[in-house]
N, CA, C and O of each residue as an XYZ file, in Angstrom:
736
protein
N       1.949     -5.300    -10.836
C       2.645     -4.128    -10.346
C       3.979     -4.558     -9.733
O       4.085     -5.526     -8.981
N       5.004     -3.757    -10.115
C       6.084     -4.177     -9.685
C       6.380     -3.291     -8.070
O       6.123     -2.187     -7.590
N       7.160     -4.727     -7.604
C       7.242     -4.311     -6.147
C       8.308     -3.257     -5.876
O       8.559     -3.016     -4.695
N       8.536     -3.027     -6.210
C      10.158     -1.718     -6.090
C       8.999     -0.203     -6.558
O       9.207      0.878     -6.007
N       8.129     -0.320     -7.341
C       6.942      1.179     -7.417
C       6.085      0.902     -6.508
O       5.514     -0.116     -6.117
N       6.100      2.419     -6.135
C       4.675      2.511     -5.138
C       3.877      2.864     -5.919
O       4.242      3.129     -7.064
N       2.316      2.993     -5.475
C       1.405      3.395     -5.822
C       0.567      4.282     -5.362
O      -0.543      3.794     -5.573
N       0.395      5.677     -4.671
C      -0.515      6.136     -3.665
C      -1.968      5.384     -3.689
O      -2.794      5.683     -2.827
N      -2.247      4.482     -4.610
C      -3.925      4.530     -4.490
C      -3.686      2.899     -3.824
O      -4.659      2.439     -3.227
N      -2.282      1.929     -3.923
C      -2.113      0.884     -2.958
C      -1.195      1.018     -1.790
O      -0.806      0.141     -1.019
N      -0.985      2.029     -1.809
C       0.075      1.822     -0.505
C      -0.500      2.494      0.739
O      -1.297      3.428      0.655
N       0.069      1.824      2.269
C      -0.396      2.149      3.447
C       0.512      2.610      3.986
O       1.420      2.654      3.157
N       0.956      3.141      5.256
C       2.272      3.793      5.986
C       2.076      2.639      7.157
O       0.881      2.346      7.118
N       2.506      2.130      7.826
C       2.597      1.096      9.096
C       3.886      1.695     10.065
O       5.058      1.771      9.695
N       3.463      2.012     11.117
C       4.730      2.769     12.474
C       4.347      1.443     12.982
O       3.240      0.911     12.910
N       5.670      0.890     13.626
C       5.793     -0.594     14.660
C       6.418     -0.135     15.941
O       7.619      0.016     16.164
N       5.493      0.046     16.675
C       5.877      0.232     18.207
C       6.914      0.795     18.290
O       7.899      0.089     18.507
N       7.116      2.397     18.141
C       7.714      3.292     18.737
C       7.079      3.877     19.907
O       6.173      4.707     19.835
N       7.637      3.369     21.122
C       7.318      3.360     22.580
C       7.699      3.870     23.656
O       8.540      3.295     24.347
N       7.190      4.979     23.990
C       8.219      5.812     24.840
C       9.759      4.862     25.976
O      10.944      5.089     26.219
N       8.718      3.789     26.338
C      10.261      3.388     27.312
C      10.765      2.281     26.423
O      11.396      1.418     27.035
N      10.654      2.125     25.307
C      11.699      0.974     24.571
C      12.205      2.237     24.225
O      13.270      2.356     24.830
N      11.982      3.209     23.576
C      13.003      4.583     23.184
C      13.722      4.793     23.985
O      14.801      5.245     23.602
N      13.555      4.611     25.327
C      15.044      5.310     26.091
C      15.989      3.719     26.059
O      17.216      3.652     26.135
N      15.604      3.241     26.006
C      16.500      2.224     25.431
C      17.406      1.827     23.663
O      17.938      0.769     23.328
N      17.308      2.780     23.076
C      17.528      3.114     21.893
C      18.570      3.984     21.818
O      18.635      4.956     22.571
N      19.664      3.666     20.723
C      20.688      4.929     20.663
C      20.063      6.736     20.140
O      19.380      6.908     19.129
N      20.392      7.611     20.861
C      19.698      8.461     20.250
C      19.773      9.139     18.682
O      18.954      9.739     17.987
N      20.778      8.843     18.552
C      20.736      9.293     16.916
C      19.916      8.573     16.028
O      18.981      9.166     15.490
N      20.165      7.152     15.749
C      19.346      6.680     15.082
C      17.740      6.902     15.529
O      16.815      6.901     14.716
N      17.590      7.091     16.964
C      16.413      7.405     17.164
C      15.093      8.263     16.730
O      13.883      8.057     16.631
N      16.307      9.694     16.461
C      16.031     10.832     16.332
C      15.594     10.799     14.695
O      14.733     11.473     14.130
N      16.446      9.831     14.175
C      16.496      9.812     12.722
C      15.448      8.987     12.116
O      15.224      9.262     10.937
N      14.719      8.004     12.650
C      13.424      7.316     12.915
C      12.424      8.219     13.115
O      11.395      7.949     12.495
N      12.397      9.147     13.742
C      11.007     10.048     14.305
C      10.884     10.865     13.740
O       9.847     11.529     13.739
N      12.222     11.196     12.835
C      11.892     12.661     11.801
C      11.214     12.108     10.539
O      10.436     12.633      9.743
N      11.776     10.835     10.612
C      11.767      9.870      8.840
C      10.082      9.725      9.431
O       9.216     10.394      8.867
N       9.805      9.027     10.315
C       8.289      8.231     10.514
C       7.512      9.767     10.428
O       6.754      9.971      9.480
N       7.660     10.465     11.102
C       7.053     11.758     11.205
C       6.637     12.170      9.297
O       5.472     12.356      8.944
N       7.597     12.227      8.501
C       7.585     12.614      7.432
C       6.703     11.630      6.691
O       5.818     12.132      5.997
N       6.814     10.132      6.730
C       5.921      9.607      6.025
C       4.284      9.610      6.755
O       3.270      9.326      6.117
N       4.313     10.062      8.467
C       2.897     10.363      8.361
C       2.434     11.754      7.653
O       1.321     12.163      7.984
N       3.035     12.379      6.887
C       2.848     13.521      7.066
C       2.431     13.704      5.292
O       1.618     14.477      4.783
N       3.198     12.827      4.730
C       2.752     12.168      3.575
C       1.606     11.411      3.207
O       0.691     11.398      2.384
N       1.973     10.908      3.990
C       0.457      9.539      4.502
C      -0.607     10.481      4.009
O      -1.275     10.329      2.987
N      -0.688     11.623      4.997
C      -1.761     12.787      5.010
C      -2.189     13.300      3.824
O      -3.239     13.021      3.245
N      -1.352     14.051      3.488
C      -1.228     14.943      2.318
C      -1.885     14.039      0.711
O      -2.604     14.294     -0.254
N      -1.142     12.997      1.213
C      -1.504     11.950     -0.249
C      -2.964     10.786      0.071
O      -3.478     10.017     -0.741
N      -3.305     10.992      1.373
C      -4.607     10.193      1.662
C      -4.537      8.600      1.394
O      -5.455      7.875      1.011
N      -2.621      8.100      1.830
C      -2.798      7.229      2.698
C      -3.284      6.442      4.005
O      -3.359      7.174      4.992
N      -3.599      5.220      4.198
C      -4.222      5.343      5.190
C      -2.592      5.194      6.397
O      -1.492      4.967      5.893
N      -2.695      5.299      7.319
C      -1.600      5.209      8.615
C      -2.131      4.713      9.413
O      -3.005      5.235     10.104
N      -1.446      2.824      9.560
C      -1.309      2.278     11.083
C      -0.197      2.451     11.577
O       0.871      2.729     11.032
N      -0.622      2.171     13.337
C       0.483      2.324     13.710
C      -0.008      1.148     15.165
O      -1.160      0.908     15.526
N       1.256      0.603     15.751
C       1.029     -0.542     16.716
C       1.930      0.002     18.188
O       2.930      0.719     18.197
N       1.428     -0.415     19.012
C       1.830     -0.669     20.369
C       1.991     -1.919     21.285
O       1.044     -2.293     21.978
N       3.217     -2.581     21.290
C       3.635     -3.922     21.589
C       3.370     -3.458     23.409
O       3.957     -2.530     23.966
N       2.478     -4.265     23.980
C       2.355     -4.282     25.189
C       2.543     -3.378     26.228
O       3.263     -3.513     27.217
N       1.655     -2.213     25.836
C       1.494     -0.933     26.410
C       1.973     -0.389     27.863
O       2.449      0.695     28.200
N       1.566     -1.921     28.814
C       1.520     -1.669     30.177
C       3.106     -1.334     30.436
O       3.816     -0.483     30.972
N       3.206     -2.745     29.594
C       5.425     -2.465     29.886
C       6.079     -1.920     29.135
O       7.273     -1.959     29.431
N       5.742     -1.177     27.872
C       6.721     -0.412     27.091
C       6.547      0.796     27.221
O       7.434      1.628     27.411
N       5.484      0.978     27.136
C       4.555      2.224     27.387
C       3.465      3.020     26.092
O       2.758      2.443     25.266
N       3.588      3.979     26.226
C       2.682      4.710     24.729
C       3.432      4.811     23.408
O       4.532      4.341     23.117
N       2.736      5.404     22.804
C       3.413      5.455     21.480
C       4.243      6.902     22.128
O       3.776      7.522     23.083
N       5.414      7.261     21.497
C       6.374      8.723     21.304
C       5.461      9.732     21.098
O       4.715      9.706     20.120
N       5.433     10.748     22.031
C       4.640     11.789     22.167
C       4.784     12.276     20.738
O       3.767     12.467     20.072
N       6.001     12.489     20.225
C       6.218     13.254     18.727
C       5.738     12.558     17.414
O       5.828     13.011     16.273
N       5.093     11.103     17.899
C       4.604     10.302     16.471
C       3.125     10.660     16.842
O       2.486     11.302     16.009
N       2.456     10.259     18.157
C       1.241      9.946     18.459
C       0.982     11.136     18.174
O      -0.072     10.920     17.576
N       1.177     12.833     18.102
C       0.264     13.709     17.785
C       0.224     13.950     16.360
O      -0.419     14.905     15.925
N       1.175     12.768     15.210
C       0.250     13.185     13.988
C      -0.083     11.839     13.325
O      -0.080     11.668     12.106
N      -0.424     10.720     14.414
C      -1.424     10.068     14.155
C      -3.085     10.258     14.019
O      -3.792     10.919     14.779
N      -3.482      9.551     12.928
C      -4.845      9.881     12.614
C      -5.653      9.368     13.772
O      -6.594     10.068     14.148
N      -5.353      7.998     14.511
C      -6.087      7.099     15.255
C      -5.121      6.837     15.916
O      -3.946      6.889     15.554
N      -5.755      6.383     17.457
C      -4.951      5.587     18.189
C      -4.229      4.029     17.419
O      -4.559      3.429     16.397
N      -2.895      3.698     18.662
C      -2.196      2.566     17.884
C      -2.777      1.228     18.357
O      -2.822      1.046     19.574
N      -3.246      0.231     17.499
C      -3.269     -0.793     17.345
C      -3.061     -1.974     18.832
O      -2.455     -2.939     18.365
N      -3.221     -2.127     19.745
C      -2.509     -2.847     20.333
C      -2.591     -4.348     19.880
O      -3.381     -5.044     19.243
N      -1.154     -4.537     20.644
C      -0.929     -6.080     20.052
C       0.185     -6.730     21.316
O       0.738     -6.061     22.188
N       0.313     -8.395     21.068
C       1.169     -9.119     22.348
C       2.194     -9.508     21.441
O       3.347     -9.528     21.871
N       1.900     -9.914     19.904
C       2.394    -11.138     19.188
C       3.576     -9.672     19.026
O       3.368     -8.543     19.471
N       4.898    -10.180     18.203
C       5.914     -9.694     17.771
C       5.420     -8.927     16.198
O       5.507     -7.733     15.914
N       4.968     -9.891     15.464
C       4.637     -9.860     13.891
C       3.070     -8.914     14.720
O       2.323     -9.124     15.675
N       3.251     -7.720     13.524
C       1.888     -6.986     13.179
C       0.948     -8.385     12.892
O       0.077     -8.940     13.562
N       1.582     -8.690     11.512
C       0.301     -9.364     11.008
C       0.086    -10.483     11.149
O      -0.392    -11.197     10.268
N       0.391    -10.848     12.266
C       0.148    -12.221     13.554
C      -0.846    -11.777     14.465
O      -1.392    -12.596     15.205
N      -1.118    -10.679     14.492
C      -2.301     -9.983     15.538
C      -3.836     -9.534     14.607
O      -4.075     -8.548     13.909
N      -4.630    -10.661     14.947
C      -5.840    -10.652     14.251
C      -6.488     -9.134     14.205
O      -7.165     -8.872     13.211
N      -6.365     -8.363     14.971
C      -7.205     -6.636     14.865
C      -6.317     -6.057     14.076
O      -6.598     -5.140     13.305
N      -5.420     -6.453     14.189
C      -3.940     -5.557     13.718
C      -4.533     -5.872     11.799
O      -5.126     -5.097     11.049
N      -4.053     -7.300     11.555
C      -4.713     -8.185     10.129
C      -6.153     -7.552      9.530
O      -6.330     -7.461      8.315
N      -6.880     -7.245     10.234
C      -8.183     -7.148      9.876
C      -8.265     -5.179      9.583
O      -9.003     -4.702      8.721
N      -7.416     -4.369     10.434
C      -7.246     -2.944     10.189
C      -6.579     -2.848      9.258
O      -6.705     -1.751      8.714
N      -5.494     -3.890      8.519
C      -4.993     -3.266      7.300
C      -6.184     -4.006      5.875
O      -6.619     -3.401      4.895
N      -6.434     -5.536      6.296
C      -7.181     -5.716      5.350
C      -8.259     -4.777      4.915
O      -8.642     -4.682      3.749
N      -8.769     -4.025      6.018
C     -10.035     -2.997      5.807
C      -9.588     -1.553      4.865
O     -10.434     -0.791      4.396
N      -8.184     -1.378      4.718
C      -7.579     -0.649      4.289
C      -7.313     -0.681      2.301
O      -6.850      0.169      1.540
N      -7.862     -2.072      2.062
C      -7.588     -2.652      1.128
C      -6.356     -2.429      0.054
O      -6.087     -3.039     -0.981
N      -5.765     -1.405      0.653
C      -4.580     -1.646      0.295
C      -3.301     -2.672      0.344
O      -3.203     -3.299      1.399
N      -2.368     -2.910     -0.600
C      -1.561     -4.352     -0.922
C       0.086     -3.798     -0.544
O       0.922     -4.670     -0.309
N       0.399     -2.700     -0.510
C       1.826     -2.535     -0.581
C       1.787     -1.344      1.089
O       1.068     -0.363      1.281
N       2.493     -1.751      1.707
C       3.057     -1.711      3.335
C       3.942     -1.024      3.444
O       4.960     -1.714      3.497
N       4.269      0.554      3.548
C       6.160      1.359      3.789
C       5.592      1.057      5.511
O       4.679      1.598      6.134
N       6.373      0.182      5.841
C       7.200      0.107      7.432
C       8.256      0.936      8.191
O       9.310      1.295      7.667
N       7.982      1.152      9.172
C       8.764      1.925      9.735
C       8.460      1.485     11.171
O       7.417      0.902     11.468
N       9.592      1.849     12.199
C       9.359      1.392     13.497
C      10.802      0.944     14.450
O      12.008      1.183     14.394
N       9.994      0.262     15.211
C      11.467     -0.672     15.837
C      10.944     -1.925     16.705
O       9.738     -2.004     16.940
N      11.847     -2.916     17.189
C      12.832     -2.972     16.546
C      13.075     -3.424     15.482
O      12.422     -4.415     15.156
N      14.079     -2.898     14.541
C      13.850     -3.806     13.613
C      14.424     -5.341     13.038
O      14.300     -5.776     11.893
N      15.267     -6.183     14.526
C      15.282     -7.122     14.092
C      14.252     -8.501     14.555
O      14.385     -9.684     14.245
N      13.005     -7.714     15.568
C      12.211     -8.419     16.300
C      11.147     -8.073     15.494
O      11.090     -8.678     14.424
N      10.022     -7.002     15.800
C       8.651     -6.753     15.242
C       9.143     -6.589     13.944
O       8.921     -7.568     13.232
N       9.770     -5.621     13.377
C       9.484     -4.857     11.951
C       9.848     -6.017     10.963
O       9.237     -6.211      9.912
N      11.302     -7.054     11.570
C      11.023     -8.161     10.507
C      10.100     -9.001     10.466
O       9.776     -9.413      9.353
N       9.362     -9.536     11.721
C       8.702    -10.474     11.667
C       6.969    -10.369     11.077
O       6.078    -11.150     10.745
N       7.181     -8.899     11.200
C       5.837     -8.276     10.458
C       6.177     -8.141      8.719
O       5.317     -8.354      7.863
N       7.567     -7.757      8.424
C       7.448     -7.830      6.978
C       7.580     -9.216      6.341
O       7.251     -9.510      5.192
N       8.070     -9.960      7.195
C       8.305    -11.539      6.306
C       6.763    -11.819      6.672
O       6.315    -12.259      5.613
N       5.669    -11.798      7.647
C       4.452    -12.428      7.492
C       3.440    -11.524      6.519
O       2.425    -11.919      5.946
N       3.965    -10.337      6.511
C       2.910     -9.329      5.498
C       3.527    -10.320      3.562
O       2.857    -10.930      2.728
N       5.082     -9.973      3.638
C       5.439    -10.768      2.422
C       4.610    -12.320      2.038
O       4.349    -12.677      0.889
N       4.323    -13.021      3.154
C       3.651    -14.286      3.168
C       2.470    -13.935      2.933
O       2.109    -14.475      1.887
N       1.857    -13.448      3.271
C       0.246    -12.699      3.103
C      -0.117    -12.002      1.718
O      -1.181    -11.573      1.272
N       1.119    -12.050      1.233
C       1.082    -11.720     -0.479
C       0.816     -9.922     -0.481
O       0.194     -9.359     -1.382
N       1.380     -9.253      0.626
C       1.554     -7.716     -0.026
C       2.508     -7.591      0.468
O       3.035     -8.014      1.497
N       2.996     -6.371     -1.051
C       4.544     -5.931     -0.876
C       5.008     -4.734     -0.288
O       4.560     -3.608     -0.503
N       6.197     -5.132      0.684
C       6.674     -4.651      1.997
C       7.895     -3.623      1.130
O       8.698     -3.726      0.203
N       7.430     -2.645      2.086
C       8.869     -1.595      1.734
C       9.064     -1.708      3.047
O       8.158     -1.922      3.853
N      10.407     -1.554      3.363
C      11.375     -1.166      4.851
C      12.251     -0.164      4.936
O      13.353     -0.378      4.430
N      11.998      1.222      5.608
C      12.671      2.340      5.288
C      13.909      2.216      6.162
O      14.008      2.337      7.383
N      14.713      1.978      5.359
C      15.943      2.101      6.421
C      16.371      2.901      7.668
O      16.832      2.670      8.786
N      15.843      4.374      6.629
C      16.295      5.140      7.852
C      14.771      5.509      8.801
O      14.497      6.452      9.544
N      14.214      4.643      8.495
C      13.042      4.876      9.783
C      13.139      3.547     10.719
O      12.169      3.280     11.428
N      14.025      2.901     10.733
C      13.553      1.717     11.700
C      15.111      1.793     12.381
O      16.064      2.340     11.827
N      15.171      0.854     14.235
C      16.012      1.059     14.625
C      15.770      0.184     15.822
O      14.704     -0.144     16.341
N      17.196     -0.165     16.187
C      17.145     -1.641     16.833
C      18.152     -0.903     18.760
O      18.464      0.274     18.940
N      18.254     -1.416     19.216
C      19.413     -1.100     20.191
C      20.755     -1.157     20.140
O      21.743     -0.634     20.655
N      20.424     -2.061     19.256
C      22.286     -2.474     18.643
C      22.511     -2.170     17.138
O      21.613     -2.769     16.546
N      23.143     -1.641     16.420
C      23.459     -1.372     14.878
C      23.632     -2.871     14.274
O      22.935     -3.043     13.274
N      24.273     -3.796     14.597
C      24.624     -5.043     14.614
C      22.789     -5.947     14.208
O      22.358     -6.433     13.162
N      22.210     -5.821     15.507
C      20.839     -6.045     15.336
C      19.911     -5.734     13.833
O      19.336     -6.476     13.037
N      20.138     -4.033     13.940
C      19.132     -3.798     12.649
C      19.770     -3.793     11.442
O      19.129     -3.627     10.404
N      21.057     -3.968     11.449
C      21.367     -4.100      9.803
C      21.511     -5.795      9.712
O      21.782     -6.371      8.659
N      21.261     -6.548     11.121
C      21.024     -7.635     10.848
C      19.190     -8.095     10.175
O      18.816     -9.003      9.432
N      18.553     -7.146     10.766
C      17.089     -7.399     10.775
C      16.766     -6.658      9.315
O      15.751     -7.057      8.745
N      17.360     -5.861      8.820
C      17.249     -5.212      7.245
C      17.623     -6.366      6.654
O      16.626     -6.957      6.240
N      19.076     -7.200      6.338
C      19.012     -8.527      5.708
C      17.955     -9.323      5.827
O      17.487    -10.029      4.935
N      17.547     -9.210      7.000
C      16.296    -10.673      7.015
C      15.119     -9.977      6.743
O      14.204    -10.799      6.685
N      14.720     -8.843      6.550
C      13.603     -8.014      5.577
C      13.814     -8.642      4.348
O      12.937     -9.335      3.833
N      15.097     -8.423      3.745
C      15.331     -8.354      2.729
C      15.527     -9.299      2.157
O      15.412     -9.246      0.932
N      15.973    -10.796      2.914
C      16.135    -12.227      2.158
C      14.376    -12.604      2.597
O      14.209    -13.816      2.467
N      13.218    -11.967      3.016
C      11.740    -12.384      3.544
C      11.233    -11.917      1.883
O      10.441    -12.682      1.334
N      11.564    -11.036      1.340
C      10.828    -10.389      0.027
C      10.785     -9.369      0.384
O      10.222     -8.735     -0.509
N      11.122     -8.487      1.472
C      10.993     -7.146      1.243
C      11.987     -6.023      0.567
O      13.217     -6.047      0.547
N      11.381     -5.347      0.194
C      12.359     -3.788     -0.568
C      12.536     -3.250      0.804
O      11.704     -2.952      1.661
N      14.662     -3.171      0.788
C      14.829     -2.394      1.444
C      14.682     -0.979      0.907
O      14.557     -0.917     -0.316
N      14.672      0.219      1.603
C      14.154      1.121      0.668
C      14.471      2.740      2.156
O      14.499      2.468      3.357
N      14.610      3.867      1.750
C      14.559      4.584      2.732
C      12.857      5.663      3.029
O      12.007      5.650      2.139
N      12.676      6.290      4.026
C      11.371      7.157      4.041
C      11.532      8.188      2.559
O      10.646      8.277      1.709
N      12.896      8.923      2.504
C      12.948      9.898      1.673
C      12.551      9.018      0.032
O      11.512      9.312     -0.558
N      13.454      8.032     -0.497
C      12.645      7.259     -1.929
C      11.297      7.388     -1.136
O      10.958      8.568     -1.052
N      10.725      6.812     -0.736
C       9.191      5.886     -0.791
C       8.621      7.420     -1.237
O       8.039      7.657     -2.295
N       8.923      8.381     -0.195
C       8.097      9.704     -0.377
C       8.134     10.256     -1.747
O       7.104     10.789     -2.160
N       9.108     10.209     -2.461
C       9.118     10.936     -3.444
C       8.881      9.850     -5.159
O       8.916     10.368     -6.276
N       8.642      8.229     -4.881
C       7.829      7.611     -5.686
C       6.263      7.711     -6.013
O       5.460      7.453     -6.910
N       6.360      8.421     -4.306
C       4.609      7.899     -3.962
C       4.067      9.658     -5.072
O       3.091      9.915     -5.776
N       5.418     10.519     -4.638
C       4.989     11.867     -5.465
C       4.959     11.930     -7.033
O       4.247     12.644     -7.740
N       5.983     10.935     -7.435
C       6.035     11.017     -8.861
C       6.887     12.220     -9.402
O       7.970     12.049     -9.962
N       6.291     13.504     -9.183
C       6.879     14.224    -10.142
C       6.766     15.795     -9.176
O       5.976     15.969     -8.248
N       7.613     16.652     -9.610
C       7.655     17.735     -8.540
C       6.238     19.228     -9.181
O       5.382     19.153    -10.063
N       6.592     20.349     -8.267
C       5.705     20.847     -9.337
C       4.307     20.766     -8.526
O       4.061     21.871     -8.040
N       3.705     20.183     -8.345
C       2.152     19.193     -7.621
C       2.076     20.325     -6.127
O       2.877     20.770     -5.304
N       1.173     20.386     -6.303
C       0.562     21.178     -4.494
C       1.304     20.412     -3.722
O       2.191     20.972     -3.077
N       1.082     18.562     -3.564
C       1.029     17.695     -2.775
C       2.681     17.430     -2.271
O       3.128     17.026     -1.197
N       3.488     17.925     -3.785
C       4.976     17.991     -3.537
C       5.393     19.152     -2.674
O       6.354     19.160     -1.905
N       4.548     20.124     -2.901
C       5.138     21.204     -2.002
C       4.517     21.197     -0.826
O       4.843     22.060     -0.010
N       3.949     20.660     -0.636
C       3.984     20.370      1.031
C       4.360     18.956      1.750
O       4.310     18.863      2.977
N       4.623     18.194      1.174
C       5.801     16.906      1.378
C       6.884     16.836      1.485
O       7.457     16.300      2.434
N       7.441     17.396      0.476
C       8.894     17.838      0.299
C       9.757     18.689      1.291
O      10.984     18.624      1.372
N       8.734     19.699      2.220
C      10.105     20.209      3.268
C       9.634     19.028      4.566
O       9.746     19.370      5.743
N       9.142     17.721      4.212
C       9.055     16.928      5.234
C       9.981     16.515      5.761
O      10.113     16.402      6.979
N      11.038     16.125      4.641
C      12.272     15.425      4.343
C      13.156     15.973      4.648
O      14.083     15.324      5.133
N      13.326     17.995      4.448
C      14.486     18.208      4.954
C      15.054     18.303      5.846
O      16.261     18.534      5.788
């Protein structure tokens, strides 16, 4: 299977610690533009009966997940200390149980967690999508630095709106018409 197609019956959705107080530390636009994009691929996730993780980098000091992601999560998030998702053995073992091989990422930041989770998921031999416009760093400098290093790790850079509408295939479908005003 080529890594640039999704597959709904292999692909998972992964949110990386979107955290209420690392968010107020975040520019708000790109912010805003992360929570509509992540929002939309859980919402996909749903509709298409992906499974959706999602992680929380050190709860006590960042805080919860974003009130606006955590209410259309299926399950609580993941906690974890390590940077890399899949450096955190519960974290490793919830997607392996998932048995799915191909990863759309989304999150922040993305030149700390979201790369260091897609270059170890790429090492782990499944293929990483990185939605551009769902991930977001404090500095612009940072995440279009951390999208290159997605992207020289093996991952497809890629945005929420493609992934959503590969994973649909073709318009027309029940599943499109209720996906599709996810995006707008």
């Amino acid at each position: 299977m080529s890594a640039i197609r999704l597959d709904p019956a292999q692909a998972c959705v992964l949110v990386v610690d979107v955290q209420e107080r690392l968010c107020t530390a975040m520019p708000q636009e790109p912010l805003a533009q992360l929570v509509k994009y992540a929002r939309a691929l859980a919402g996909a996730a749903k509709e298409l009966g992906l499974p959706l993780l999602a992680t929380e980098q050190y709860p006590k000091g960042l805080g919860a997940t974003l009130g606006a992601l955590r209410e259309v999560l299926p399950a609580q998030p993941l906690v974890k200390s390590t940077f890399s998702c899949a450096a955190d053995p519960g974290f490793a073992a919830a997607l392996e149980a998932t048995g799915r091989r191909q990863v759309i990422l989304a999150g922040m930041e993305t030149h700390v967690c979201v790369f260091q989770t897609a270059r170890d998921l790429v090492e782990r031999g499944y293929q990483v999508q990185v939605c551009a416009d769902a991930v977001t760093s404090r500095f612009e400098v940072h995440r279009a630095t951390g999208l290159e290093l997605c992207r020289a790790a093996g991952a497809v850079v890629t945005t929420a709106e493609t992934a959503i509408f590969d994973l649909l295939h073709a318009c027309g479908t029940p599943e499109f018409k209720k996906v599709s005003p996810l995006v707008r």
